[in-house]
PAGU-140910 format. One record per residue (C-alpha): x, y, z. Coordinates in steps of 0.2 Angstrom, whole numbers, padded with zeros to 4 digits, always signed. Layout:
// PAGU-140910
XYZ;...
END
This chain:
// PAGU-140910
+0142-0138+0048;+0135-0147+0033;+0123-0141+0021;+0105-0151+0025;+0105-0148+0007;+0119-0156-0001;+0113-0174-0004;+0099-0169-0010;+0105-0171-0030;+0090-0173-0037;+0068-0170-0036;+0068-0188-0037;+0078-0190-0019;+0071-0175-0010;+0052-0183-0017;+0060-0199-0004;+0064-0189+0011;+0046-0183+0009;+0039-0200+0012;+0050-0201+0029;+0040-0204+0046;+0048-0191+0053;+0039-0174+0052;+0056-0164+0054;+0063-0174+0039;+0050-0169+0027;+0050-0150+0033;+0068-0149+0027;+0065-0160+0012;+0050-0146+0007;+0063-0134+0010;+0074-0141-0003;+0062-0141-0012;+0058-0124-0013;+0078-0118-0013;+0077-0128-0030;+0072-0118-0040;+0064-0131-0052;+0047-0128-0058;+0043-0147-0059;+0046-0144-0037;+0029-0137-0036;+0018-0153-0041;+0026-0160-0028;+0024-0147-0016;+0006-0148-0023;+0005-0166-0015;+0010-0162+0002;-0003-0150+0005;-0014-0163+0013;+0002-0168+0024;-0006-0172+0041;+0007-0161+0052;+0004-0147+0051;+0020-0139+0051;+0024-0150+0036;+0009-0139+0026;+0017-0123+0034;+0034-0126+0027;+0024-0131+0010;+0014-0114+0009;+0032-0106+0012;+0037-0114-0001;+0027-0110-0016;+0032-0094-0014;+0048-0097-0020;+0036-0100-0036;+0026-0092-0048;+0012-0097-0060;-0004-0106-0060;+0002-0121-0055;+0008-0114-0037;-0007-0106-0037;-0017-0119-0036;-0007-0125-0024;-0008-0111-0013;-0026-0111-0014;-0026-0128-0003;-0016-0121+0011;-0026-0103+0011;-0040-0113+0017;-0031-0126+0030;-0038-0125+0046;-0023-0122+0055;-0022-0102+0054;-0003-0103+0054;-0002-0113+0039;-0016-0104+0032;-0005-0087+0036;+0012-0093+0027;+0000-0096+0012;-0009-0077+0010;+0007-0072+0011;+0015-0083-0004;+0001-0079-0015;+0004-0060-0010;+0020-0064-0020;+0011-0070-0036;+0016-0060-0051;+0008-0071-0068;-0009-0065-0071;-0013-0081-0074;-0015-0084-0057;-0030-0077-0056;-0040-0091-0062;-0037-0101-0047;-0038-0087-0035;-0054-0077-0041;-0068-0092-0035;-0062-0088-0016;-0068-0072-0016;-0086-0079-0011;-0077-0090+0002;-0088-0093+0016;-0074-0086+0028;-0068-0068+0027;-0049-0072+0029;-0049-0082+0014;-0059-0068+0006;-0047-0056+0010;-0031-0065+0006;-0038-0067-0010;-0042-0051-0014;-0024-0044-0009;-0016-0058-0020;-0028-0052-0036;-0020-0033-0032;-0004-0037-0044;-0009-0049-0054;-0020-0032-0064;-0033-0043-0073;-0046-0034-0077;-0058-0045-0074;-0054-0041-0056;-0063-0026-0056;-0083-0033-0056;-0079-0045-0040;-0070-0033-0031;-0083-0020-0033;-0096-0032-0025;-0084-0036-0011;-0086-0018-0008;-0102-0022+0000;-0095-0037+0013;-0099-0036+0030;-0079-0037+0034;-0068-0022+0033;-0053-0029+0031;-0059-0037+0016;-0068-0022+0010;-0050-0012+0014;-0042-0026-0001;-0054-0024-0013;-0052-0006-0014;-0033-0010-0016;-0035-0022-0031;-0047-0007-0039;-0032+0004-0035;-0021-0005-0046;-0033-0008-0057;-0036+0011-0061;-0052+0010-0072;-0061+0027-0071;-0078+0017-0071;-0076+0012-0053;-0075+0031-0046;-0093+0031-0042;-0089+0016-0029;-0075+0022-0024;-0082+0038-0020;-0095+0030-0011;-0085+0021+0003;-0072+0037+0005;-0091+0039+0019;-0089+0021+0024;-0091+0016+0045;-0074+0011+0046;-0058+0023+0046;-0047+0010+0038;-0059+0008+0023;-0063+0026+0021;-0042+0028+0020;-0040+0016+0007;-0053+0024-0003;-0046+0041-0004;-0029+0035-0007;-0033+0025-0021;-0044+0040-0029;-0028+0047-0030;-0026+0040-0048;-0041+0047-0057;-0043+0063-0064;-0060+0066-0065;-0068+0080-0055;-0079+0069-0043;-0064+0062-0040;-0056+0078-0033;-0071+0084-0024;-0074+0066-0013;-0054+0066-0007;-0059+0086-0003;-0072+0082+0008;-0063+0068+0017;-0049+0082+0026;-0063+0085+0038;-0066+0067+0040;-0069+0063+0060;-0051+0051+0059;-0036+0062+0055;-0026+0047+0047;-0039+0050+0034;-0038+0067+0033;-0018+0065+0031;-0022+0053+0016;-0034+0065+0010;-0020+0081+0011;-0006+0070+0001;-0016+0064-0011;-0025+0080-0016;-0005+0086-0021;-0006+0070-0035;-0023+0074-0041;-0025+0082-0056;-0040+0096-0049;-0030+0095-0034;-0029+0116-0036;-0050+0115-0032;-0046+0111-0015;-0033+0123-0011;-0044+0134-0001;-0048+0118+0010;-0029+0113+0011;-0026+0129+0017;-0038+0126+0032;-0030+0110+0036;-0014+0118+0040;-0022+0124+0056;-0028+0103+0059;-0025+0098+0078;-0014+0086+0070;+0004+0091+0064;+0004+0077+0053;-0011+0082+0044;-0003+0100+0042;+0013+0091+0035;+0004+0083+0020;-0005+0098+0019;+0011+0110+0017;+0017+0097+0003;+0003+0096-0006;+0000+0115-0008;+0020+0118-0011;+0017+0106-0027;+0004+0116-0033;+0016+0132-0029;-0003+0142-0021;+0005+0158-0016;-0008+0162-0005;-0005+0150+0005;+0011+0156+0010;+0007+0165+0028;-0003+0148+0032;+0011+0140+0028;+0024+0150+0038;+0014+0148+0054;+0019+0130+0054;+0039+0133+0053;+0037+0137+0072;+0029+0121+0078;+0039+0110+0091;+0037+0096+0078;+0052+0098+0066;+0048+0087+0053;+0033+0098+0050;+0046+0115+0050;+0057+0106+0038;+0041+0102+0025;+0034+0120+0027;+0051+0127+0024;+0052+0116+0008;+0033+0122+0004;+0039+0139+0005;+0053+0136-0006;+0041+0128-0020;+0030+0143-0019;+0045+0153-0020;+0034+0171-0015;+0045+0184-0008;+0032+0186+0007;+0040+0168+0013;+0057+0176+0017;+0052+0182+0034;+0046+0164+0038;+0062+0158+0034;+0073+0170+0041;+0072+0164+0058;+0073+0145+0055;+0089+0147+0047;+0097+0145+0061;+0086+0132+0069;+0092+0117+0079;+0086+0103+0069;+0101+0103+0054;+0087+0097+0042;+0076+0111+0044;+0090+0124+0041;+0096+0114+0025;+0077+0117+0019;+0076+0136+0023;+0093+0139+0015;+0086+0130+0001;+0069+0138+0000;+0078+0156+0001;+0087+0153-0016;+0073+0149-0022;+0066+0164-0018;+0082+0173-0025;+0083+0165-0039;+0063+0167-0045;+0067+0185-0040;+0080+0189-0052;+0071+0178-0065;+0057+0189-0065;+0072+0204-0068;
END
């Protein structure tokens, strides 16, 4: 078959096709266009945003992803807000892509859009470009009335890392909706301040258990994560089993002997990824007391649980003749 590609030599004769009556035509011409490579491509891309098909403005959006800088963000900006949600789909997910922080300028005034899709896309592609003048518009869109748009600004705060939005932060880890209130305590996960610590605590008893499994991981990565090792230890008897896992985890990296008869009742639960992570917990710890734990997994069916409790009991071994 031949390539739909190869007689287009140059910008000049792809720029033709995308003149053509034929919708089709100009699709594969915008396709050429973005297979190019070239950075002068994007200006005209830029021109065919206001094509009246709009498949043609889908395949543009596409595109300019296979482009960076302002200049495709710009671009990108005039598809985010096409009416046709297809179009206006391809082009949250090319400016998801950007990577020059110089993007930003284009992107930041769509955070007040009038409609909460744009506002969202915006604010997830604002997450990697790390400009810290990010960090004041995403706090106010903390406050909007959408929660997926409230769930991407915590992202680009996330990314951000600034310690002076931990009092926000903290704030919406009590937010109405689940999603929002599992963003917030994952990205608490990167400060070390204290309130920090305490907020991510008091979310393992949140009423939505994805929140509390949040909360359990990330209290292993906090710094005053050992605070809450009393309350990791209680959410290793959570109805949930994925809850406990992340609990386990957590409280193997802090190496909290007493948690070690917690842990063990969990190396007998029907769920096996669950014995496999308590058997690895126990290994962390590496307390004598988690041997009798591990003795009778050693032989259980799943092979990965047994690899673990093998594991864990040199571990044991090994700490023991350490300490002589």
């Amino acid at each position: 078959m031949a390539d739909p590609f190869e007689s287009y030599d140059d910008l000049e004769d792809i720029d033709d096709r995308l003149h053509a009556a034929d919708p089709g035509e100009r699709r594969v011409a915008i396709i050429a266009l973005g297979h190019s490579g070239d950075p002068a491509a994007v200006a005209h891309l830029d021109r065919m945003t206001s094509d009246p098909d709009p498949g043609v403005r889908q395949q543009v959006a596409l595109a300019l992803g296979e482009f960076d800088g302002p200049e495709a963000a710009a671009a990108l900006v005039k598809v985010l807000i096409d009416p046709e949600q297809a179009v206006a789909n391809a082009a949250a997910d090319s400016m998801a892509e950007l990577k020059d922080p110089g993007c930003a300028d284009a992107i930041l005034p769509l955070v007040g859009h009038a409609h909460a899709f744009v506002r969202m896309a915006s604010l997830r592609a604002l997450k990697e470009l790390r400009r810290k003048d990010t960090l004041k518009p995403a706090l106010d869109a903390l406050r909007d009335a959408d929660a997926a748009v409230r769930v991407q600004a915590i992202g680009v705060i996330g990314f951000l890392k600034m310690e002076e939005s931990i009092p926000a932060l903290t704030a919406v880890t009590s937010d109405a909706d689940a999603h929002v209130r599992r963003a917030a305590v994952s990205a608490l996960a990167f400060s070390h301040m204290k309130p920090a610590a305490e907020s991510i605590t008091r979310a393992l008893a949140d009423t939505d258990w994805m929140v509390r499994e949040v909360a359990a991981e990330t209290l292993g990565t906090n710094a005053n994560g050992m605070h809450a090792a009393d309350a990791l230890i209680n959410a290793l008897a959570d109805e949930f089993w994925q809850v406990r896992l992340k609990a386990a985890r957590s409280l193997g990296k802090m190496k909290v002997a007493r948690a070690v008869a917690a842990i063990g009742s969990c190396i007998s639960h029907p769920q096996a990824n669950l014995r496999k992570e308590a058997a690895a917990a126990l290994g962390e710890i590496a307390d004598p007391g988690g041997r009798k734990f591990l003795e009778p997994v050693l032989d259980d069916p799943d092979p990965e649980v047994r690899k673990n409790a093998r594991w864990a009991m040199q571990q044991i071994v090994s700490r023991k003749g350490a300490l002589g």
